[in-house]
C-alpha positions as CSV (number, residue, x, y, z in Angstrom):
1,X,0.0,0.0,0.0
2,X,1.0,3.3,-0.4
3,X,1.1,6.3,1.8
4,X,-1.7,9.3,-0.2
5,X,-2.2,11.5,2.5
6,X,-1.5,12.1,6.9
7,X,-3.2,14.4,9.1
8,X,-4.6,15.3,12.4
9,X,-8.5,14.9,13.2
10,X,-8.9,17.1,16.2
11,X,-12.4,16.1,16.7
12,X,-15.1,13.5,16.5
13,X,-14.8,12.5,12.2
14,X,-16.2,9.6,10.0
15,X,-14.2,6.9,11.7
16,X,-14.1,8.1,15.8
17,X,-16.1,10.5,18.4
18,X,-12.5,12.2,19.5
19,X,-8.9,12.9,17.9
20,X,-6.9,11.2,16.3
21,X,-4.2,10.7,13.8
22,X,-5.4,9.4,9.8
23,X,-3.4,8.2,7.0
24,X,-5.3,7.6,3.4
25,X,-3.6,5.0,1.9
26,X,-3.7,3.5,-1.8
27,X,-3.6,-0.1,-2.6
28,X,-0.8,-1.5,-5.2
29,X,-1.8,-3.7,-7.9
30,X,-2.4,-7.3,-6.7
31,X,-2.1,-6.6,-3.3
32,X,-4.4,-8.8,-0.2
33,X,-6.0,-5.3,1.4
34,X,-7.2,-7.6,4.7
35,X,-3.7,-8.9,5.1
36,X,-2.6,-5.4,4.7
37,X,-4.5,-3.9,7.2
38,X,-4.3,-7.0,9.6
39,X,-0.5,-5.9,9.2
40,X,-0.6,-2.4,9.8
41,X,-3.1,-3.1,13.3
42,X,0.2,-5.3,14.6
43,X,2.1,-2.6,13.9
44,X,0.1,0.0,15.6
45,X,0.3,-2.0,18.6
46,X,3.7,-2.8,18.6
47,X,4.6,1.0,18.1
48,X,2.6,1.8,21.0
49,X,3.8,-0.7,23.0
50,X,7.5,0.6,22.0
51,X,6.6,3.5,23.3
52,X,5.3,3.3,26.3
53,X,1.6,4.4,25.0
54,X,-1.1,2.5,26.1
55,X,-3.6,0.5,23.5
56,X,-5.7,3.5,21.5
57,X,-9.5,3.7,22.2
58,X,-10.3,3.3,18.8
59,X,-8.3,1.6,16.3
60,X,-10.8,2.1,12.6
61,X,-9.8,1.4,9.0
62,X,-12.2,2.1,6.5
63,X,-12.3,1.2,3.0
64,X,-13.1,2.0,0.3
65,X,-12.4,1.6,-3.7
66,X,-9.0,1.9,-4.2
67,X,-7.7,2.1,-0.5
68,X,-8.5,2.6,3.0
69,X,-8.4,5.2,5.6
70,X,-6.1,4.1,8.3
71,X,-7.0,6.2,11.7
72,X,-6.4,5.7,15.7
73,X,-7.2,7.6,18.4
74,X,-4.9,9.8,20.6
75,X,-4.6,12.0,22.9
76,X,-4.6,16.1,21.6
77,X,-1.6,16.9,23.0
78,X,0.7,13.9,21.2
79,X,-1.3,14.1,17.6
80,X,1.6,15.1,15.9
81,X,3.5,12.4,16.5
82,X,1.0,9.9,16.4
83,X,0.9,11.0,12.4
84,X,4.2,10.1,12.5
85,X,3.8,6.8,14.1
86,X,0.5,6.2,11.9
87,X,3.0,6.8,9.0
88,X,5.4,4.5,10.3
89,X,2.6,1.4,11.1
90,X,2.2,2.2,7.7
91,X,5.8,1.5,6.2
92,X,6.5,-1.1,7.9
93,X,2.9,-2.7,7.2
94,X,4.2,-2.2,3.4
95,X,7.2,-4.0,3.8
96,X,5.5,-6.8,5.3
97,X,3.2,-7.6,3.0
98,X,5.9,-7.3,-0.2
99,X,7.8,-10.0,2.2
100,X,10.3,-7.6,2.5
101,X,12.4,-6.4,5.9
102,X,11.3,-3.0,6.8
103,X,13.8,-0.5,6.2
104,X,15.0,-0.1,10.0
105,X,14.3,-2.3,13.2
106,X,11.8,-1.6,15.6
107,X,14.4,-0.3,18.1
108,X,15.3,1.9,15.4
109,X,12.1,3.3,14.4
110,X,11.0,4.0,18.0
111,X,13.9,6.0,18.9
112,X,12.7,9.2,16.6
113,X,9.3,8.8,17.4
114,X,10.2,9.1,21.4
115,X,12.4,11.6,20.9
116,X,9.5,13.4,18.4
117,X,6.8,12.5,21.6
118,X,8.5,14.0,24.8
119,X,9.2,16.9,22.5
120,X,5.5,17.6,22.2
121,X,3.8,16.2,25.2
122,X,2.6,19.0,27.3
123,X,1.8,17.1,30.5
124,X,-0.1,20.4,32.0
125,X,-2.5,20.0,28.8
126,X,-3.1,16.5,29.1
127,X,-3.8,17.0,32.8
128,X,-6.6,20.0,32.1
129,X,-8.1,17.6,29.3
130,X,-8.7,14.8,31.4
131,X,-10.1,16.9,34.0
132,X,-12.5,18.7,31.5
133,X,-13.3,14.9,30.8
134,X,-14.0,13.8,34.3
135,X,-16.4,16.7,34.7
136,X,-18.3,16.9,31.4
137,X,-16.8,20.4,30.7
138,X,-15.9,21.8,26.9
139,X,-12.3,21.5,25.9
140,X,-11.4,23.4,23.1
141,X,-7.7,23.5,21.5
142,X,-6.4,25.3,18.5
143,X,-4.8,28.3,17.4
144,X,-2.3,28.4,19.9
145,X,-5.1,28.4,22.9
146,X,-7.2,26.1,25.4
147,X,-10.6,27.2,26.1
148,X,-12.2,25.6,29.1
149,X,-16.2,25.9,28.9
150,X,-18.1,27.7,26.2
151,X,-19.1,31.3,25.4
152,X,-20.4,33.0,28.3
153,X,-19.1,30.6,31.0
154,X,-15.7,30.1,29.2
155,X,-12.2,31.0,30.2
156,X,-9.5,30.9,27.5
157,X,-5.5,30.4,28.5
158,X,-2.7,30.4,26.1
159,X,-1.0,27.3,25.7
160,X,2.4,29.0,27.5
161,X,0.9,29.9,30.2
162,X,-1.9,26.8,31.5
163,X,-3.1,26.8,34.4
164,X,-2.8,23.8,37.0
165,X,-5.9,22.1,37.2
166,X,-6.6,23.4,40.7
167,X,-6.3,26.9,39.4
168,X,-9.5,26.4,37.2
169,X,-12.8,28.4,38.2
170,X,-14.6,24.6,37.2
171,X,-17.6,25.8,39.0
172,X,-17.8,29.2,37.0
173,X,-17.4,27.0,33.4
174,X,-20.3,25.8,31.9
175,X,-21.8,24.8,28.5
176,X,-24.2,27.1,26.5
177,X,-26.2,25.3,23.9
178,X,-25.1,24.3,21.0
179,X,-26.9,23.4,17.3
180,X,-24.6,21.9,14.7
181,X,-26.1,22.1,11.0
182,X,-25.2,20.1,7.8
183,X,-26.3,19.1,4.4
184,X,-25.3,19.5,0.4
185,X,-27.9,22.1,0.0
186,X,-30.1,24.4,2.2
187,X,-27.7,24.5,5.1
188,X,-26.2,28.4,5.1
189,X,-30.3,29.2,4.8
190,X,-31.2,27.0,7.7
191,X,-28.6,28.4,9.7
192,X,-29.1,32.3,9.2
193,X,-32.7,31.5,10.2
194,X,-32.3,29.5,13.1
195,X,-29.5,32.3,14.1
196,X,-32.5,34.7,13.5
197,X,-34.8,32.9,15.2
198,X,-32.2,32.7,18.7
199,X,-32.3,36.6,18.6
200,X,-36.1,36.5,18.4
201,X,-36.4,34.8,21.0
202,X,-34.4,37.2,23.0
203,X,-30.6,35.0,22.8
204,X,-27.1,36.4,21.6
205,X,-26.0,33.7,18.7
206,X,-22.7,33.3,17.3
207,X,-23.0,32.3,13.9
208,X,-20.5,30.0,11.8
209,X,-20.9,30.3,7.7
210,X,-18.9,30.3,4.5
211,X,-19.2,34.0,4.5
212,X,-17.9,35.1,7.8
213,X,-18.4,34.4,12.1
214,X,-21.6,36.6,12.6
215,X,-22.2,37.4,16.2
216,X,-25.2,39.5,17.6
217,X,-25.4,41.9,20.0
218,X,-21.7,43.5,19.0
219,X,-21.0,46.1,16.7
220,X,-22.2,44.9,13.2
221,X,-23.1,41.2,13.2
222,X,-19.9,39.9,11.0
223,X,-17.2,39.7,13.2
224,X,-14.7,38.0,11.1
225,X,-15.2,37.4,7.2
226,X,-13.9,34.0,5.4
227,X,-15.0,30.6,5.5
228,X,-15.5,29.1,8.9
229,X,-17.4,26.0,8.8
230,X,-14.3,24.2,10.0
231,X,-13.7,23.6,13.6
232,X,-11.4,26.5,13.9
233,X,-15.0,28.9,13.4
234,X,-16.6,26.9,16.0
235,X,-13.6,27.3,18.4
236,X,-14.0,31.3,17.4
237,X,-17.4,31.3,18.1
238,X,-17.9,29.8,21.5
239,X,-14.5,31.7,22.6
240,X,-16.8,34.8,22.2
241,X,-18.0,35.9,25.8
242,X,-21.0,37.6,24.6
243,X,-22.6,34.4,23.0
244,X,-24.7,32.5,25.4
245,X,-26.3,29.9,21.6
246,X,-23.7,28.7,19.3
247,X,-25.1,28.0,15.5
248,X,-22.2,25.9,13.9
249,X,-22.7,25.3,10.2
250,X,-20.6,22.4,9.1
251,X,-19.2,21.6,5.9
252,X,-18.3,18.0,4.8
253,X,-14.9,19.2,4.0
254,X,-14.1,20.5,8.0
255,X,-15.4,17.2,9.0
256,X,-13.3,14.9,7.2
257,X,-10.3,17.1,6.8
258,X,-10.1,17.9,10.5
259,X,-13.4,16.8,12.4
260,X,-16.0,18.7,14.2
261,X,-14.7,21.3,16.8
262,X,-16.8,20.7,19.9
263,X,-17.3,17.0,20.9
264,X,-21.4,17.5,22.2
265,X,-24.1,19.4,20.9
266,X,-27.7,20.0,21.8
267,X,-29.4,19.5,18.6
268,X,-28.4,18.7,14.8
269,X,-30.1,19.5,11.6
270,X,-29.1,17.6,8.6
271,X,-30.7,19.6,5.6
272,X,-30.1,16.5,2.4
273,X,-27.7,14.2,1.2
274,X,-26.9,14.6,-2.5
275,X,-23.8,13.4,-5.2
276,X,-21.8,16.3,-4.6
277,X,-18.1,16.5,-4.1
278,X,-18.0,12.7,-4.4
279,X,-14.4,11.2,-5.1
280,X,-12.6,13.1,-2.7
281,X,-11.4,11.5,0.8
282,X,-12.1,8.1,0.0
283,X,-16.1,9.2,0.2
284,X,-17.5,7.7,-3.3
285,X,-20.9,7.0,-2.7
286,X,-23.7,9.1,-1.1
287,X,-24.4,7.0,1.3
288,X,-20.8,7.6,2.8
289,X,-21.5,11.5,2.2
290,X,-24.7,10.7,4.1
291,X,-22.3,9.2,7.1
292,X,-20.3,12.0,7.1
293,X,-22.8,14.5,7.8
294,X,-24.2,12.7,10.3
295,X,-21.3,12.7,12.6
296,X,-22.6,16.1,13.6
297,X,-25.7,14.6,15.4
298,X,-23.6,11.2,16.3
299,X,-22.2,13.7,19.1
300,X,-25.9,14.7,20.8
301,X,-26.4,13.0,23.4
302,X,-29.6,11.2,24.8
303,X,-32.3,14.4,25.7
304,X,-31.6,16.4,22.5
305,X,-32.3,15.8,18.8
306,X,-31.4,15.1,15.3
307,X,-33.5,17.0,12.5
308,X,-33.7,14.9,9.8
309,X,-34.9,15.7,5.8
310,X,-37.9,12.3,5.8
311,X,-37.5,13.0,2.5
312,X,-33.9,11.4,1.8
313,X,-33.9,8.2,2.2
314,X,-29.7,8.4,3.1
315,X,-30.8,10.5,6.1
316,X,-34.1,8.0,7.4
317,X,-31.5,5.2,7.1
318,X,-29.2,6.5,9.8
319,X,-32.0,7.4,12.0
320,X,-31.2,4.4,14.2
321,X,-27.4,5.3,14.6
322,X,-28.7,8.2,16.9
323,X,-28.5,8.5,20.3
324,X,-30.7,11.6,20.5
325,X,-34.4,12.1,19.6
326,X,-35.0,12.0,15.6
327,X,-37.4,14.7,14.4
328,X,-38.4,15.0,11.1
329,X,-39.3,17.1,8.7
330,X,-41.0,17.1,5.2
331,X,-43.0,19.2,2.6
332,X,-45.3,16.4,2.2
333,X,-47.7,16.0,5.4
334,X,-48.2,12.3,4.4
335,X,-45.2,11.4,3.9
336,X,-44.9,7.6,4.9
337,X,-41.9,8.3,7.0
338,X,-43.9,11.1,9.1
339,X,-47.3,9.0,9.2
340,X,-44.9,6.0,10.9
341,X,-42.8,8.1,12.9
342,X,-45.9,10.0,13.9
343,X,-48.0,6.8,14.8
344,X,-45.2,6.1,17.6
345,X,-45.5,9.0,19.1
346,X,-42.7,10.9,17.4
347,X,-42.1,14.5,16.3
348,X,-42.6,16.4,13.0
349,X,-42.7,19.5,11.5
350,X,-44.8,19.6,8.1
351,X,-46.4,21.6,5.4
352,X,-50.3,21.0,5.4
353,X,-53.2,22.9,4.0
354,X,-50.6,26.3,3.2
355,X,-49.3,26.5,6.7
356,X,-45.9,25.2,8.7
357,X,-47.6,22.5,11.2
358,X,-45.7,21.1,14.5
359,X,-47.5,17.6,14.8
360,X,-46.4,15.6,18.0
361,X,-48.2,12.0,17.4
362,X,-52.1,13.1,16.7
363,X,-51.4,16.2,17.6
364,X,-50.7,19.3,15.7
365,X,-50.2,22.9,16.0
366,X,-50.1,25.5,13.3
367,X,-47.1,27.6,13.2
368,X,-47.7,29.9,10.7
369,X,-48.8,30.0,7.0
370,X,-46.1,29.4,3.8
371,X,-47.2,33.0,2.6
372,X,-46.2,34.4,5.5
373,X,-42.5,33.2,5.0
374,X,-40.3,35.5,2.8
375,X,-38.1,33.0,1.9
376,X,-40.8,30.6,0.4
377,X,-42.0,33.0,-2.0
378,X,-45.5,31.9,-1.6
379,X,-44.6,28.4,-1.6
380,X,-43.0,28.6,-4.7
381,X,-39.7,28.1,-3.0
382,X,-40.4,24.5,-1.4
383,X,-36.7,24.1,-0.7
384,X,-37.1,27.3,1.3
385,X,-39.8,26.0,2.5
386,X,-38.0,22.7,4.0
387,X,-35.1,24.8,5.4
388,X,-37.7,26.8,7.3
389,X,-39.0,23.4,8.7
390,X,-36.5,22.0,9.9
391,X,-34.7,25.0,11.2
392,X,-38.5,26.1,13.4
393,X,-37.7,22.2,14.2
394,X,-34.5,23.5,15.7
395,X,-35.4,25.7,17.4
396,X,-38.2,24.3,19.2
397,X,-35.4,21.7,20.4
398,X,-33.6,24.2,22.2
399,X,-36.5,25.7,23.9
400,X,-37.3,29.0,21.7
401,X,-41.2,29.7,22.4
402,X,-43.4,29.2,20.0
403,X,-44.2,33.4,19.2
404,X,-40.4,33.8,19.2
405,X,-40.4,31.0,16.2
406,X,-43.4,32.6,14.3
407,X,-41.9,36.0,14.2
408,X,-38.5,34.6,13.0
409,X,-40.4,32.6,10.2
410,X,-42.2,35.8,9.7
411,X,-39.5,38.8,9.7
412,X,-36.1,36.5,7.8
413,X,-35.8,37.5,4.5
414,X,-37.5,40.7,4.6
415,X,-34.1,42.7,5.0
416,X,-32.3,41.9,1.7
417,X,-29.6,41.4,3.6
418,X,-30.8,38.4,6.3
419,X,-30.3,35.9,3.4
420,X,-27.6,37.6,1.2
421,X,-27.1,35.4,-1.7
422,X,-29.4,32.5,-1.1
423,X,-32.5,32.6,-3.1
424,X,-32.5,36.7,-3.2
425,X,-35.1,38.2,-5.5
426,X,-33.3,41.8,-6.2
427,X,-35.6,44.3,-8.6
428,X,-33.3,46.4,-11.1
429,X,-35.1,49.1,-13.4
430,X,-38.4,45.8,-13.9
431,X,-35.5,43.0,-14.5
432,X,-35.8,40.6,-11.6
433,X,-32.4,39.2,-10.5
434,X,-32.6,36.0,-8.6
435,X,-28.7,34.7,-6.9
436,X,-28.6,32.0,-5.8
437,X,-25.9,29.6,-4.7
438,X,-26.9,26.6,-6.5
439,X,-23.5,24.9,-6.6
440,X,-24.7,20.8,-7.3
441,X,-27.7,19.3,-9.6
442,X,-29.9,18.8,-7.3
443,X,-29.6,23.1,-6.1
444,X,-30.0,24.1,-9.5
445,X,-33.1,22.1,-10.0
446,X,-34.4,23.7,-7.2
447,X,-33.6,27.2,-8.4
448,X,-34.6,26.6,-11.5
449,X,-38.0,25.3,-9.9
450,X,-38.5,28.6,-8.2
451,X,-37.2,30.7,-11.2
452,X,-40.1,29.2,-13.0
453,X,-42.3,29.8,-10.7
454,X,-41.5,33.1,-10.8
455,X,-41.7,33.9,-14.3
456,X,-45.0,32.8,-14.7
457,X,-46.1,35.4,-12.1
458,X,-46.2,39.1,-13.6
459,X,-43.7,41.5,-12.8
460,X,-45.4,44.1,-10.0
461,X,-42.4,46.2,-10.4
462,X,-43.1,47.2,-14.4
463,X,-47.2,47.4,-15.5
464,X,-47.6,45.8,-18.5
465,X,-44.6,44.1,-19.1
466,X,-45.2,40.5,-19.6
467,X,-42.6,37.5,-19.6
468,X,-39.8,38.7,-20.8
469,X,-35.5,37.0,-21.9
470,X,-34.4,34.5,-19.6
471,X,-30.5,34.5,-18.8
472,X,-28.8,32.0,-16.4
473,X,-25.2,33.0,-15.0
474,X,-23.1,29.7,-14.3
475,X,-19.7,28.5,-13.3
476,X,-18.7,25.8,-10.9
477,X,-15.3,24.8,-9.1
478,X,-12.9,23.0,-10.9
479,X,-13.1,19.7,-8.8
480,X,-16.4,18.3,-9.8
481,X,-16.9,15.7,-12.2
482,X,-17.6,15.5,-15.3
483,X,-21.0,14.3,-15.0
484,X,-21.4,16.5,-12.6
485,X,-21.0,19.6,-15.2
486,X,-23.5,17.7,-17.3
487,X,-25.9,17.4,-15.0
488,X,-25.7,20.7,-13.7
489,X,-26.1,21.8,-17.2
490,X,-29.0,19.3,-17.9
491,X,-31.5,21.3,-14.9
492,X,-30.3,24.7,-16.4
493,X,-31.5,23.2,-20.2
494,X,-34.7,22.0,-18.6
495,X,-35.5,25.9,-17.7
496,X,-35.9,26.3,-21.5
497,X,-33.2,29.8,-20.6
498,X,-33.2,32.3,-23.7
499,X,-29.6,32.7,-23.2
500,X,-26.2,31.3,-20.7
501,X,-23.6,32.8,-19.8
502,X,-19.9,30.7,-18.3
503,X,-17.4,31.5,-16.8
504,X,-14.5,30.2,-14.3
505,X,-14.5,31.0,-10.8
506,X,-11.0,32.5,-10.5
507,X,-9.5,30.3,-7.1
508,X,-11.7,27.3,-7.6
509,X,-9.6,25.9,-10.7
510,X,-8.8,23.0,-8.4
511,X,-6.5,21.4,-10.6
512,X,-8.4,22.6,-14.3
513,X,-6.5,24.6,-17.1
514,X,-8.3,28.2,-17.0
515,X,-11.4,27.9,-19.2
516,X,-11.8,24.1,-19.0
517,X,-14.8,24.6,-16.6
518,X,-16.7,26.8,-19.2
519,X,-15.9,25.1,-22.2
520,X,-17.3,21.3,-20.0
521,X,-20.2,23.6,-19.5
522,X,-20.8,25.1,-23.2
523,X,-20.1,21.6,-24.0
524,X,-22.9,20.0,-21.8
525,X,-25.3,23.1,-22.8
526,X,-25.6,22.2,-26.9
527,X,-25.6,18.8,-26.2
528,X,-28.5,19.4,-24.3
529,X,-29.9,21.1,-27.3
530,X,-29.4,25.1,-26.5
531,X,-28.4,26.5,-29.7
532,X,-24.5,27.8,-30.4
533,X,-25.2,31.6,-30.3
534,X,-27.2,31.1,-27.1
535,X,-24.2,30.1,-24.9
536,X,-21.2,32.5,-24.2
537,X,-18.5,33.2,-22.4
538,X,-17.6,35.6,-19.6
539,X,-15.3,36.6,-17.5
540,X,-17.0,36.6,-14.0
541,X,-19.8,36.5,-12.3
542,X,-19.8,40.4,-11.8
543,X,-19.2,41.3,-15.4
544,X,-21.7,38.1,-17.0
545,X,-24.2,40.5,-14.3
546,X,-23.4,44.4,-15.8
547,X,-23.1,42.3,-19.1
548,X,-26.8,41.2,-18.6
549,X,-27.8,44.2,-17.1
550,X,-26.6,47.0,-19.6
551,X,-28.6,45.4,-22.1
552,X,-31.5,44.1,-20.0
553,X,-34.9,45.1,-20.7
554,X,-38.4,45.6,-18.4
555,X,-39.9,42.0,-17.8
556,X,-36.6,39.9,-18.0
557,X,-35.4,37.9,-16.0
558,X,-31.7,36.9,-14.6
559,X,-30.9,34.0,-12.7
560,X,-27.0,34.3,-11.2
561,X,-25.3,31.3,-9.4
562,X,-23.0,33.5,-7.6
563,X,-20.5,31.5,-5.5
564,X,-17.5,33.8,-5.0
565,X,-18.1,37.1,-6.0
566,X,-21.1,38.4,-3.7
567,X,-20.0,41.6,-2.8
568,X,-19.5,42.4,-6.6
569,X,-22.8,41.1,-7.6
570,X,-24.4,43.2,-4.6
571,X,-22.7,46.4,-5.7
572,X,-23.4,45.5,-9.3
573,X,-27.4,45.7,-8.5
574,X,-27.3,48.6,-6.2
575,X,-25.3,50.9,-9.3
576,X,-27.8,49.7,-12.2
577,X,-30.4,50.4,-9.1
578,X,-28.7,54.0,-9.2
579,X,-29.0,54.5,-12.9
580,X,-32.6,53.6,-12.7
């Protein structure tokens, strides 16, 4: 086998609930991958043993086509080196199985490593951990820092200067609640509402999202712009003294590049499970992507919940693997997965008869009606519409009364600004802009479902003007498949659009020659029977807009998948807003 990648999981990941040190491995032609593995489990153990380590907790390799991910637990202040010795298990495993010697002895190869461990043990860290573990408290290391407790009852040190674990206000620590949310689509939306919901009901939230650490009750909500939906923005968040709810969005690539941050939560919301970013990590199926996101609710305990989508079948199959309460959520009221979950006395949140319904076995309760939901445009938006479910679902979990849920249904997405991005209907001089994110087939269905809906509806903004030119905006990172780009291109097809316009997302190459993305999607486009002169090229999402937009006329319509360049797009609206 062969070593691909090594690194440090700081938290609970797809193969354990703590840290612990992974290496991705590739198998060589021919090779016996159970006599490999059985191979590199001796010598995990006789490493450890060599050094003085007792047995990990959790010893996990999972495989998949191609190779395996190889992963043990350990403690957080020896992770480094137990890469190291994860690498070495690894070699020598190798050797092994090609009936070869390894390259040194054992004697030989333990000698670095122990030389590599007392460097970087940090007794007084390990000592504050597992006192944090005795009592249940929060632990969180990174960036140089320990953080006992969260938010409000936290105290932060600086990893030079710890404290003795005597010295530690335990009794002033304390946990403040915490919602972790995940999916391929709808999760920044379900998030920023349950966020909004939190200050409704009278909380201070810190926010994680791609966009930025939002916290409320501070000067300006975004307190640090970037992508923080790794465990270094829930660290950030919960370090925050002012933030007494944590809202942790969490992307797929945090979790199995370096795990979740926290190791409990009070409630998780997993939004769907789609075919996106497939291929990378050894994750090749969706149901592995389904088993990924649900690490954020394997860590609530008993006496909170796990929101599930009862419309994804990957989701209902991992209901079981839960330790917390399932609650579901689905557009469809009569969904067999609600009628059975219902009928044993379990918890949903459904659309029926126009209105958001809480139904608690034969019992419901009407939360508020779909037309009173910005977001949902009437309904029209049905993805919105989920989100909305399962993010009231949410919130009802960690105890927001039931007015302080209508009023954040009612009031998010009335400010342009609560939902920047995400299904935003903008209206410039009677063209109608929609952006959206829609990064994966299934999101651009869904936007292209409500950009239908749309269109059919006349424009209040311009009397008289009927249905006018349709143009769709599109690029996508370089990492996705090639089916991928044809599929993405077969929902934008389906929308019958007058026009396209590509382009690459400057960054997102990942490994594509510039202009390989747009020509894949030009490509997909005629084949899907647009004609030649109705697909072009441009040269970003802000110049495809003022492209659209200079030549735009009363009654036309824009759809723009903007991914990287939102603050251009926004200030692209407000000047043609300007110009009138």
């Amino acid at each position: 086998m062969r070593l691909v990648d090594s690194r440090r999981l700081t938290g609970p990941n797809l193969q354990t609930l703590g840290p612990a040190a992974l290496a991705e491995v590739a198998w060589d032609a021919g090779e016996d991958a159970e006599l490999a593995l059985a191979a590199w489990r001796r010598e995990v153990a006789r490493l450890h043993e060599g050094l003085g380590w007792p047995a990990p907790a959790e010893v996990v390799a999972r495989r998949f086509a191609g190779g395996a991910a190889l992963c043990f637990a350990a403690p957080p202040d020896l992770l480094l080196v137990a890469t190291e010795v994860n690498d070495c298990a690894v070699a020598r495993a190798t050797a092994v199985g090609r009936g070869e010697a390894p390259a040194s002895s054992m004697e030989e190869a333990l000698e670095p490593l122990r030389a590599r461990a007392a460097e970087e043990a940090q007794p007084a860290l390990r000592a504050l951990w597992q006192a944090a573990e005795a009592r249940g408290a929060v632990f969180l290391l990174g960036e140089g820092e320990l953080t006992l407790g969260a938010g409000r009852r936290s105290r932060t040190y600086r990893l030079e200067a710890l404290p003795g674990v005597d010295e530690v206000p335990w009794g002033e620590l304390g946990h403040v609640p915490v919602a972790f949310v995940t999916g391929t689509n709808g999760k920044t939306t379900s998030a920023r509402l349950l966020a909004h919901m939190a200050r409704a009901a009278g909380r201070t939230p810190g926010l994680t999202s791609p966009e930025g650490i939002g916290v409320w009750g501070v000067a300006g909500t975004l307190v640090e712009e970037g992508d923080w939906t790794g465990p270094g923005g829930a660290r950030a968040v919960l370090r925050r003294p002012e933030v007494d709810l944590a809202v942790l969005e969490a992307a797929r690539g945090g979790i199995l590049r370096r795990g979740l941050g926290v190791t409990r939560a009070d409630a998780a919301l997993i939004t769907n499970v789609a075919a996106d970013h497939l291929g990378e990590y050894g994750v090749e199926d969706v149901a592995t992507m389904a088993a990924v996101k649900a690490v954020i609710g394997r860590v609530v305990p008993r006496g909170g919940r796990v929101v599930l989508n009862a419309a994804d079948p990957e989701l209902v199959a991992l209901a079981g693997r839960f330790a917390a309460e399932v609650v579901y959520f689905a557009v469809e009221a009569e969904h067999p997965v609600v009628r059975a979950h219902l009928g044993r006395g379990g918890e949903a949140w459904v659309l029926r008869a126009g209105a958001l319904v809480r139904a608690v076995g034969a019992e419901e309760t009407r939360v508020v009606g779909v037309d009173e939901v910005p977001i949902a445009y009437g309904g029209a938006a049905l993805y919105n519409v989920e989100n909305a479910l399962g993010a009231a679902a949410m919130g009802a979990g960690l105890g927001f009364p039931l007015e302080a849920l209508r009023a954040g249904l009612r009031s998010f997405g009335a400010d342009p600004e609560d939902n920047a991005g995400r299904g935003q209907l903008v209206v410039v001089g009677g063209v109608r802009v929609l952006v959206d994110f829609g990064h994966n087939p299934d999101g651009v269905r869904a936007v292209m479902g409500l950009c239908a809906a749309l269109r059919r509806r006349p424009s209040v903004d311009v009397e008289g003007a009927g249905p006018g030119r349709f143009t769709v905006i599109v690029g996508l990172p370089g990492d996705r498949r090639e089916q991928d780009f044809s599929e993405v291109a077969r929902e934008i097809a389906a929308g019958r659009p007058d026009r396209v316009l590509v382009h690459d997302l400057p960054g997102y190459l990942r490994g594509r020659a510039e202009g390989e993305v747009p020509e894949l999607l030009r490509r997909a486009l005629l084949g899907c029977g647009m004609a030649a002169d109705a697909v072009a090229w441009a040269a970003g999402e802000t110049a495809a807009l003022e492209q659209v937009l200079d030549t735009a006329r009363p009654g036309d319509f824009v759809l723009i998948l903007a991914h990287i360049e939102g603050d251009g797009v926004r200030a692209a609206l407000r000047a043609h807003a300007a110009r009138g």
